[in-house]
DOKE-229264 format. One record per residue: chain; x, y, z of N, C-alpha, C in turn. Coordinates in pm, whole numbers, plus 50000, padded with zeros to 5 digits. Layout:
// residues N
atom mol = A npx = X npy = Y npz = Z capx = X capy = Y capz = Z cpx = X cpy = Y cpz = Z
...
This chain:
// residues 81
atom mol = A npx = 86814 npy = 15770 npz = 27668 capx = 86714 capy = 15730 capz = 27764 cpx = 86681 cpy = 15850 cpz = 27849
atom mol = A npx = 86572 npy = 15859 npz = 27870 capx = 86499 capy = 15971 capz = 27937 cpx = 86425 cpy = 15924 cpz = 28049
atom mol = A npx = 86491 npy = 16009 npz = 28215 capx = 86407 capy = 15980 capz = 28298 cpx = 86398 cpy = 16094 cpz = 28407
atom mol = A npx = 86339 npy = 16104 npz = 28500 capx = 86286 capy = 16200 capz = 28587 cpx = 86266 cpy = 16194 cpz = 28690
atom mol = A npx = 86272 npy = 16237 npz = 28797 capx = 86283 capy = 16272 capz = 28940 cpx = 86211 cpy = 16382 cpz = 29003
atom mol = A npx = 86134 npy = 16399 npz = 29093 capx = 86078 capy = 16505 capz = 29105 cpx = 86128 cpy = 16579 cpz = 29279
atom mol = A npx = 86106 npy = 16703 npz = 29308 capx = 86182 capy = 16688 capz = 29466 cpx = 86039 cpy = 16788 cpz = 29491
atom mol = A npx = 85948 npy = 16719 npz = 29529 capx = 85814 capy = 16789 capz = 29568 cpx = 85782 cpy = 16907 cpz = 29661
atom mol = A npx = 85926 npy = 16875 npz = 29785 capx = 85879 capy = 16969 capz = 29865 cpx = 85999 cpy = 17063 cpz = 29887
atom mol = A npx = 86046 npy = 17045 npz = 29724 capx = 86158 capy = 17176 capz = 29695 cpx = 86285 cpy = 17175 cpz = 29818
atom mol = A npx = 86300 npy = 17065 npz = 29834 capx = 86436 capy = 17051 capz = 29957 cpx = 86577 cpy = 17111 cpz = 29887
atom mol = A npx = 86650 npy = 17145 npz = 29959 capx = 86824 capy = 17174 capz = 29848 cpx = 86883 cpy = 17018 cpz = 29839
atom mol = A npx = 86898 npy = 17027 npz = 29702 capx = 86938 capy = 16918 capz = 29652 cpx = 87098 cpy = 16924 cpz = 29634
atom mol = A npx = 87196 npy = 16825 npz = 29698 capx = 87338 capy = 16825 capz = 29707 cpx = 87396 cpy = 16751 cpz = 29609
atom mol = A npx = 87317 npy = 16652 npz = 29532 capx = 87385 capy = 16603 capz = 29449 cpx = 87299 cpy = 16498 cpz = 29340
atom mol = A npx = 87290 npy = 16510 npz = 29213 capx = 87183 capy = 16436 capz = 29102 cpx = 87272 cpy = 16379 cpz = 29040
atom mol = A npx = 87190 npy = 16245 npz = 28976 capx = 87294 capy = 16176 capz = 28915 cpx = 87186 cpy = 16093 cpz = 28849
atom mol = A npx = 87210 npy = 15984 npz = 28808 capx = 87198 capy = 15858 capz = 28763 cpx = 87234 cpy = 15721 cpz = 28774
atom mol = A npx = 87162 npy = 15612 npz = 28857 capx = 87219 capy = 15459 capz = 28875 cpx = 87182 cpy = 15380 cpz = 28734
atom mol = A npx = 87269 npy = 15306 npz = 28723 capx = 87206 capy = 15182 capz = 28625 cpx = 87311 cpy = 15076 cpz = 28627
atom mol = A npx = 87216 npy = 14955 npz = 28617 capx = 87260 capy = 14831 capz = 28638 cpx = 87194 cpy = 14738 cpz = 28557
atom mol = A npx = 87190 npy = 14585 npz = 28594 capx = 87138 capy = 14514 capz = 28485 cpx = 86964 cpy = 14448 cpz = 28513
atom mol = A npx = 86943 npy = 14528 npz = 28681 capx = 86816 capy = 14483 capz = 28760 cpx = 86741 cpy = 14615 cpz = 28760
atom mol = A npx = 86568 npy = 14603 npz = 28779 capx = 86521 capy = 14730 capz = 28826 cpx = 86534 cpy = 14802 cpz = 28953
atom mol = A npx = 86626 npy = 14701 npz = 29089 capx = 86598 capy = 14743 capz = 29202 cpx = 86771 cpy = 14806 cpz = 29221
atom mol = A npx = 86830 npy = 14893 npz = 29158 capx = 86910 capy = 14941 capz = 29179 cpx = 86899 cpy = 15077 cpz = 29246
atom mol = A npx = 86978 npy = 15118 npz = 29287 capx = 87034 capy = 15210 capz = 29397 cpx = 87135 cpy = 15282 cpz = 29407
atom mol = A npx = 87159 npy = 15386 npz = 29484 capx = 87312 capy = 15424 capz = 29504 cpx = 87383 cpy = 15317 cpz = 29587
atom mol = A npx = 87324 npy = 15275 npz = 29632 capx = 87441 capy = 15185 capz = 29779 cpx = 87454 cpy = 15075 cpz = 29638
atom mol = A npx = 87381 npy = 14946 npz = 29559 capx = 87395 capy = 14882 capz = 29494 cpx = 87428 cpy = 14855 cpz = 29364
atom mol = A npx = 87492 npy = 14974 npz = 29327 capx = 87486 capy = 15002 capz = 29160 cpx = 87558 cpy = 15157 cpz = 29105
atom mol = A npx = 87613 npy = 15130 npz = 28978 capx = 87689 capy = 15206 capz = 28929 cpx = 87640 cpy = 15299 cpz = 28898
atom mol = A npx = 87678 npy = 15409 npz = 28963 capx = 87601 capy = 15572 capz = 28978 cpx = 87715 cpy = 15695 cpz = 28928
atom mol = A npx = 87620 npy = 15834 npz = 28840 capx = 87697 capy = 15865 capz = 28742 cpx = 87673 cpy = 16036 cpz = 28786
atom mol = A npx = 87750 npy = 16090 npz = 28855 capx = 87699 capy = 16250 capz = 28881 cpx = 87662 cpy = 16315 cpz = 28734
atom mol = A npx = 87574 npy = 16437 npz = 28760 capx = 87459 capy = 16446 capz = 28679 cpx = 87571 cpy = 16574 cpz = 28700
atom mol = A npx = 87573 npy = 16638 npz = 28519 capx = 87618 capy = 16794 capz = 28504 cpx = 87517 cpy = 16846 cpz = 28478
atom mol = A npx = 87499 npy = 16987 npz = 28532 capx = 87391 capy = 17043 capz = 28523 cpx = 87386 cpy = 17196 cpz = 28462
atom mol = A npx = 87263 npy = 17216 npz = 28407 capx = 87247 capy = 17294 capz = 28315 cpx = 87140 cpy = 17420 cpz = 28359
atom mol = A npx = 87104 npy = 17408 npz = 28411 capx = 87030 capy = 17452 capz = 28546 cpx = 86934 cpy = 17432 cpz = 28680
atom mol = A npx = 86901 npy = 17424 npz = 28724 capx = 86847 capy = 17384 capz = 28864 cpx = 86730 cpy = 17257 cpz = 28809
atom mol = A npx = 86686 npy = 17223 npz = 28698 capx = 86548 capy = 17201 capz = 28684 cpx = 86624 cpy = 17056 cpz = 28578
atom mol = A npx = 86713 npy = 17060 npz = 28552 capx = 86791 capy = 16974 capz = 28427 cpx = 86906 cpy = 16962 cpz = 28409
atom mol = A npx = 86932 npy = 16819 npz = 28399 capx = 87064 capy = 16765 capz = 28435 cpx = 87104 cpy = 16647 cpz = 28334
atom mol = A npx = 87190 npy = 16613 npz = 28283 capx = 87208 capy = 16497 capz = 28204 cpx = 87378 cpy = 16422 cpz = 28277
atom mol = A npx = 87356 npy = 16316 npz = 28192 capx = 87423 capy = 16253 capz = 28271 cpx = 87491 cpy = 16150 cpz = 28157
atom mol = A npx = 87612 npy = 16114 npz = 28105 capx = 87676 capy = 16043 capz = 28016 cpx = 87751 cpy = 15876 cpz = 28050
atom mol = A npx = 87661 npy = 15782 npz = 28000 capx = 87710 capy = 15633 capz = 28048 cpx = 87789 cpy = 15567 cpz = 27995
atom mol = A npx = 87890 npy = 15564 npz = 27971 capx = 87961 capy = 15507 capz = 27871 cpx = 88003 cpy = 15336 cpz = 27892
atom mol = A npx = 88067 npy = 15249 npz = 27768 capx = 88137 capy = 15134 capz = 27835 cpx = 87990 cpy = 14992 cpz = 27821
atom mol = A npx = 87897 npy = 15048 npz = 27784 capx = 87780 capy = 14930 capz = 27823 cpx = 87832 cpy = 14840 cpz = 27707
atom mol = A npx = 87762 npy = 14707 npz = 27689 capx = 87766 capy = 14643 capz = 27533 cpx = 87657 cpy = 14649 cpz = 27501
atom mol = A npx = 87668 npy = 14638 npz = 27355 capx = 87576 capy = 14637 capz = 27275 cpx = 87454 cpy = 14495 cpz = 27269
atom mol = A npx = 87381 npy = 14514 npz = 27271 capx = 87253 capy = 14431 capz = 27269 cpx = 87280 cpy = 14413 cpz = 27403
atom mol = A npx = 87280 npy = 14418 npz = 27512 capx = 87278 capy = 14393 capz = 27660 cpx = 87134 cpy = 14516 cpz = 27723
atom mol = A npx = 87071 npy = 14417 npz = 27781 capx = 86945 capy = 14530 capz = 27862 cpx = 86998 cpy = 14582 cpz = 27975
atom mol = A npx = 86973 npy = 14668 npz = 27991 capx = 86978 capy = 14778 capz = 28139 cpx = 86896 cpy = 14819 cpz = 28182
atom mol = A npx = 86878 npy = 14869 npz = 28327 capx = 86753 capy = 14997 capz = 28393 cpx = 86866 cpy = 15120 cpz = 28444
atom mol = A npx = 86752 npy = 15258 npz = 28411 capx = 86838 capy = 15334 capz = 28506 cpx = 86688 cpy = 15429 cpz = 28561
atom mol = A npx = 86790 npy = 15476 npz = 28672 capx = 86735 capy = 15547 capz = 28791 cpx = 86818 cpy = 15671 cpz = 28811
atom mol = A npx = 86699 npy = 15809 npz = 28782 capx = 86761 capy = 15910 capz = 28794 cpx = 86786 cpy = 15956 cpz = 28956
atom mol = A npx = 86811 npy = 16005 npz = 29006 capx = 86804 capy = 16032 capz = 29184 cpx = 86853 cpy = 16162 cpz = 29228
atom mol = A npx = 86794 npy = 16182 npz = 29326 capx = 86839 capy = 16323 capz = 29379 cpx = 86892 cpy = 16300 cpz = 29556
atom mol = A npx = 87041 npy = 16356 npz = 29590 capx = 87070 capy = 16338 capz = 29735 cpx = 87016 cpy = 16508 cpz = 29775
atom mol = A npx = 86893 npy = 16483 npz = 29851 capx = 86888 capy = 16627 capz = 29929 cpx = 86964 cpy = 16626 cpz = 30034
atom mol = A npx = 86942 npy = 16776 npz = 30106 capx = 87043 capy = 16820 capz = 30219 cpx = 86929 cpy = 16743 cpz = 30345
atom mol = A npx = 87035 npy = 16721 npz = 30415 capx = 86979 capy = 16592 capz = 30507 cpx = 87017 cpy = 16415 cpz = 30507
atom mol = A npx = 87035 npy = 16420 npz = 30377 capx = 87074 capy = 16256 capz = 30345 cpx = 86964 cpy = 16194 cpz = 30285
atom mol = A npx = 86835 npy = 16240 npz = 30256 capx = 86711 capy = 16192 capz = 30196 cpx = 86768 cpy = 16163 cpz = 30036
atom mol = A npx = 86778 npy = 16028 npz = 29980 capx = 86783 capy = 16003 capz = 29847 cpx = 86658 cpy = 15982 cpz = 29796
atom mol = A npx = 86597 npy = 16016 npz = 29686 capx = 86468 capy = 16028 capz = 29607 cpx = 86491 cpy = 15908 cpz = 29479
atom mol = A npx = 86437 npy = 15874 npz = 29413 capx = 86425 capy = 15823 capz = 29249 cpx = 86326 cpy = 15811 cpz = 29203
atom mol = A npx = 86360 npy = 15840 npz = 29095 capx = 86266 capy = 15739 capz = 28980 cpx = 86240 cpy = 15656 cpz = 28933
atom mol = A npx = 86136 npy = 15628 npz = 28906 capx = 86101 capy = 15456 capz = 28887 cpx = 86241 cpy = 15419 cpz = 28808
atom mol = A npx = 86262 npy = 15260 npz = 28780 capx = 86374 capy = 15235 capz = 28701 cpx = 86256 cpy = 15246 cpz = 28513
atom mol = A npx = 86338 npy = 15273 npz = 28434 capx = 86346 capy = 15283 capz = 28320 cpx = 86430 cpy = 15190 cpz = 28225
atom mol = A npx = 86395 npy = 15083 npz = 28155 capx = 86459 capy = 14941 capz = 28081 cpx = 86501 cpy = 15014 cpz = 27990
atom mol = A npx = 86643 npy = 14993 npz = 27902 capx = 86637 capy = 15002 capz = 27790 cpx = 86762 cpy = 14918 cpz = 27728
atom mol = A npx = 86770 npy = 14901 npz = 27623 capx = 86849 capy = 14808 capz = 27540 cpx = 86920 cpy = 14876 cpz = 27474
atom mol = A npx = 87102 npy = 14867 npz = 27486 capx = 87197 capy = 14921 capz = 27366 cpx = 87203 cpy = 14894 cpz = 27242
atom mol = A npx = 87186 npy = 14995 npz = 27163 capx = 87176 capy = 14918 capz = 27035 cpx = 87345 cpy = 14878 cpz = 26972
């Protein structure tokens, strides 16, 4: 699953990751969130393990800038095969 985040006004970003849960309105405060290893400043992946199979999910990529400002991306559905 592929998703994206953008930080428009180039803030320092402290920490990227990934939420996903079984709703679109997930969050860091509400939902299981996955620090993002990174590969360089621009791209980051992030490994979910443990889901079941045929079960739907959303995830939400996110960025914590310096300040406490959390960002995301829309949620993104997808189904385990």
């Amino acid at each position: 699953v592929f998703c994206g985040v953008s930080n428009p006004d180039m803030v320092g970003i402290e920490e990227s990751g990934v939420c996903y849960g079984e709703t679109s309105d997930i969050n860091c405060e509400n939902a299981l969130c996955i620090k993002a290893v990174s590969f360089d400043p621009n791209i980051y992946a992030c490994t979910v393990a443990s889901l079941q199979s045929g079960k739907s999910y959303c995830v939400k990529a996110y960025l914590k800038l310096v300040g406490g400002t959390i960002i995301y991306s829309e949620a993104t559905p997808f189904t385990v095969l």
